[in-house]
C-alpha positions as CSV (number, residue, x, y, z in Angstrom):
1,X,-0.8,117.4,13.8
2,X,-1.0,115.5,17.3
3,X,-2.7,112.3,16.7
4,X,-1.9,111.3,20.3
5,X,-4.3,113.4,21.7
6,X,-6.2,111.7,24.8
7,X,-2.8,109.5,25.5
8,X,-0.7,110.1,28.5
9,X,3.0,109.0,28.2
10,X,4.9,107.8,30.9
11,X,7.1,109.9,32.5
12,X,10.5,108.1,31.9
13,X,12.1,106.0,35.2
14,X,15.6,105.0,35.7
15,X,15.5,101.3,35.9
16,X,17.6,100.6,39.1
17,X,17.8,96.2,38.6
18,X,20.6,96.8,35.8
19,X,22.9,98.9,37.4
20,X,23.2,96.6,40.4
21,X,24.1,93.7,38.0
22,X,26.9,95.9,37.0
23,X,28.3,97.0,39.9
24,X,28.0,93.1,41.2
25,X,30.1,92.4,38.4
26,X,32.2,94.5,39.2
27,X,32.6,93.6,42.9
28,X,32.9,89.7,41.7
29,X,35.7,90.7,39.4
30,X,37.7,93.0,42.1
31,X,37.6,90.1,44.2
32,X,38.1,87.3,42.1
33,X,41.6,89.6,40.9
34,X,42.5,90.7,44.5
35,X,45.2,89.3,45.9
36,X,45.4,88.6,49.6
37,X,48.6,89.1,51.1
38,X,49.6,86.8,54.0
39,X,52.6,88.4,55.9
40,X,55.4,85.0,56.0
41,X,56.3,84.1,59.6
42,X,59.2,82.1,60.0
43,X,59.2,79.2,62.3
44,X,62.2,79.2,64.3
45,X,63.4,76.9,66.7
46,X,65.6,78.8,69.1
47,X,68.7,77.2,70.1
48,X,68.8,76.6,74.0
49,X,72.3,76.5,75.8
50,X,72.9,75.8,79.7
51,X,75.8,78.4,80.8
52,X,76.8,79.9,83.9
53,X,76.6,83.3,84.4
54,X,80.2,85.6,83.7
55,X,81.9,85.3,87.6
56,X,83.8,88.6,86.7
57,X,81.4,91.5,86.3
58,X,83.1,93.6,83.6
59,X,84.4,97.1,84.9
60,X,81.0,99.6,84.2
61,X,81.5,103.3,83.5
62,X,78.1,104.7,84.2
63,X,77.0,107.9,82.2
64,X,73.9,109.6,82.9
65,X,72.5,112.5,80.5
66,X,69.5,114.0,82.0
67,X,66.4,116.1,80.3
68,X,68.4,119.1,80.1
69,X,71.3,117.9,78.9
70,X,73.5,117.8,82.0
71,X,76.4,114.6,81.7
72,X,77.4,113.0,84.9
73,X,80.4,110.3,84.5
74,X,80.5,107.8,87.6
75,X,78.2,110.3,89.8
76,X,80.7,113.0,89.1
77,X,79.3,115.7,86.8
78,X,80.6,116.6,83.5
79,X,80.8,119.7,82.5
80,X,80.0,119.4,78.3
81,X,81.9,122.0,76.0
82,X,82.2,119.7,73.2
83,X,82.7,115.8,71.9
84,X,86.3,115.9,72.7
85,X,86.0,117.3,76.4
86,X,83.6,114.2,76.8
87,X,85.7,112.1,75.3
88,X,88.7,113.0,77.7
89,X,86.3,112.8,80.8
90,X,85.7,109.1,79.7
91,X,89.2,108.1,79.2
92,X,89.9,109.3,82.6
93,X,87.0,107.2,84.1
94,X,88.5,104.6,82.1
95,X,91.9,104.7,83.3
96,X,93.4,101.6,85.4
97,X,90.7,99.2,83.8
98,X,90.8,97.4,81.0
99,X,87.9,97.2,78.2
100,X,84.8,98.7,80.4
101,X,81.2,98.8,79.5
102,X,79.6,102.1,78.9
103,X,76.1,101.7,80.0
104,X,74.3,105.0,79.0
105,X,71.3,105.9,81.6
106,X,69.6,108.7,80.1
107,X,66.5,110.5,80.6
108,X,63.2,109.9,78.5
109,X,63.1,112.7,77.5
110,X,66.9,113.7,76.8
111,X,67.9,115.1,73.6
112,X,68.6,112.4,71.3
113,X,71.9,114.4,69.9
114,X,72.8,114.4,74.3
115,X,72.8,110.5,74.0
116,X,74.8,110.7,70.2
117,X,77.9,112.6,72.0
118,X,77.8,110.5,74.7
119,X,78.4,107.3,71.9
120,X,80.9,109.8,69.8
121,X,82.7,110.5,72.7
122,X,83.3,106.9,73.5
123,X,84.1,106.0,70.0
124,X,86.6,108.6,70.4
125,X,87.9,107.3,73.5
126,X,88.4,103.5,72.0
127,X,85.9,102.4,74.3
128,X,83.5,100.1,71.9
129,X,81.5,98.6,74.6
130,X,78.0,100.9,74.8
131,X,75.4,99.6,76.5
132,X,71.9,101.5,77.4
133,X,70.0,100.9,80.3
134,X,66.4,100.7,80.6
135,X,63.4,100.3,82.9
136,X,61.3,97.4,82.5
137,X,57.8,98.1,82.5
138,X,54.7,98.0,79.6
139,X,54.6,99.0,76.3
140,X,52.1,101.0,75.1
């Protein structure tokens, strides 16, 4: 029996006003438990000292390594069978001075295992002071 006859019922609607007090809710409480990191920064006063510049330049034993992997020892190139070959060719160029600077001028775009025999070969040759030089110019 359908006593409802000449009523229409509503079609049923999903009530939107709730569901945003819930998800405000939620954004308040993600917030309110958030923490903000602040990365520390030290404040350091740098000392500042007044010296004059070394009147001796040390003794420089310049080693290029190119993008190829090509070794040239004070202009003179090296011809690269192994560490130990290197390291010989440095303790010749080494000879006569006493605790020279290797400064390392290699190519962008060397090998990074040219550049590693270059410092093995020195630490094999007892020669601890490596250096690297650079070009100034922008980073990017």
């Amino acid at each position: 029996m359908n006593f409802q006859r000449g009523q229409h019922r509503d079609e049923p609607e999903i009530n939107l006003i709730p569901m945003i007090d819930v998800l405000l809710v939620i954004l308040i409480f993600l917030m309110v438990t958030t923490t903000y990191a602040k990365f520390s920064e030290l404040q350091i006063n740098l000392p500042q000292a007044a010296g004059e510049p070394a009147k001796e330049k040390p003794a420089q034993i310049n080693v290029a390594v190119d993008a190829a992997g090509n070794y040239q020892i004070n202009n003179a190139t090296v011809n690269f069978a192994n560490v130990a070959s290197l390291s010989d060719a440095l303790k010749k160029a080494a000879s006569g001075t006493t605790a020279p600077v290797i400064v390392i001028n290699a190519d962008a775009k060397a090998n990074y295992q040219s550049v590693i025999n270059v410092m093995e070969a020195a630490r094999e040759a007892g020669l601890v002071r490596v250096t690297f030089a650079t070009e100034r110019g922008q980073v990017r």
